[in-house]
C-alpha positions as a printed Julia matrix, in Angstrom:
93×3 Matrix{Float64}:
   1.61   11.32   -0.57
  -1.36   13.13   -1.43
  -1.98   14.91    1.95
  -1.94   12.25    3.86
   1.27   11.2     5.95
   3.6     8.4     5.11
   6.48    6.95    5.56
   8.88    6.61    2.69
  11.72    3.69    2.43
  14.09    3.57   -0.6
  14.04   -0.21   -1.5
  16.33    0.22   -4.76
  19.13   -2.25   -3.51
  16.48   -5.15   -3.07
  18.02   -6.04   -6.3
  21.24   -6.82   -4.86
  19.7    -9.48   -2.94
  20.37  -12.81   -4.42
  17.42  -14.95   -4.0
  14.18  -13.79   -5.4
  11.66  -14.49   -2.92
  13.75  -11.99   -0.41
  12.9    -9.75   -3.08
   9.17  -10.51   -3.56
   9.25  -10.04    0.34
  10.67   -6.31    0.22
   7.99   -5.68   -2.92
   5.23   -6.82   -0.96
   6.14   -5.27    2.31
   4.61   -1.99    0.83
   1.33   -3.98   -0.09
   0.95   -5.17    3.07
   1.03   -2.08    5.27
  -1.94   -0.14    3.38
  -4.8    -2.64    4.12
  -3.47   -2.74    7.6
  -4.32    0.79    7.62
  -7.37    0.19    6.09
  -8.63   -2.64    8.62
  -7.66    0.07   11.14
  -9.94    2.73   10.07
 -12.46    0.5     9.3
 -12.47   -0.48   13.04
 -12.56    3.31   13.62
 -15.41    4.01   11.04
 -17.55    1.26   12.74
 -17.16    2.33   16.75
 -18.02    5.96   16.23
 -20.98    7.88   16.11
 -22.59    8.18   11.79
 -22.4    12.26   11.5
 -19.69   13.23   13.63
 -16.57   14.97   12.25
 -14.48   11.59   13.05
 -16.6     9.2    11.58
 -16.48   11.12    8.35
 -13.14   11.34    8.48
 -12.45    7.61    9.11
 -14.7     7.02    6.19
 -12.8     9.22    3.77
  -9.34    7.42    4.83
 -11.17    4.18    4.21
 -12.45    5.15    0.98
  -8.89    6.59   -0.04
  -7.23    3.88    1.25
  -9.56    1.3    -0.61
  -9.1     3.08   -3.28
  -5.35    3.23   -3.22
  -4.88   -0.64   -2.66
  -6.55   -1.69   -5.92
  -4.54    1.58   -8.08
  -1.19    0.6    -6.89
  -1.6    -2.61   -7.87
  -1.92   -1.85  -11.3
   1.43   -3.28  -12.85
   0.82   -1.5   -16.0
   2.13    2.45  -14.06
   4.92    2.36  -12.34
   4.06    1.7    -8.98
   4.14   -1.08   -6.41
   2.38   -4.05   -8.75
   4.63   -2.7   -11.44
   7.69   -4.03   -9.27
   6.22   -6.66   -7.8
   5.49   -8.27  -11.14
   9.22   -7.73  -12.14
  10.51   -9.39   -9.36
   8.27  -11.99  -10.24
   9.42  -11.98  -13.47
  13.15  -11.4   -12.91
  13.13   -8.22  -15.37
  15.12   -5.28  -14.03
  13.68   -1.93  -14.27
């Protein structure tokens, strides 16, 4: 997405799952993976050198993915806080 590489899962049957914390669990498994990569290149950004070609790399991830956690969460786009919120709410999309 956007140039940078990810992997993609289709979680469309999570509805089919009967209880609805299973599918609160599938919604937030998406949330969960992106600060992970942002604690990641954080560690990165901090252990090399200010000026070098990787450190102002690591700091553009971690700005992107910073940047990223807080817009997907919007639920008002269609995104991941969009589903997460109707799970929550039991409204199907």
């Amino acid at each position: 997405m956007y140039f940078i590489p990810c992997f993609y899962c289709n979680v469309s049957d999570a509805w089919l799952l009967s209880e609805r914390w299973k599918r609160l669990w599938v919604s937030f498994g998406g949330r969960l993976l992106r600060p992970g990569a942002l604690v990641d290149r954080g560690v990165r950004l901090e252990v090399t050198q200010p000026g070098t070609a990787p450190h102002d790399f690591a700091w553009f991830v971690v700005s992107l993915c910073g940047f990223r956690v807080f817009f997907n969460a919007n639920p008002l786009i269609k995104l991941d806080g969009y589903y997460v919120l109707s799970d929550f709410l039991e409204m199907p999309t």
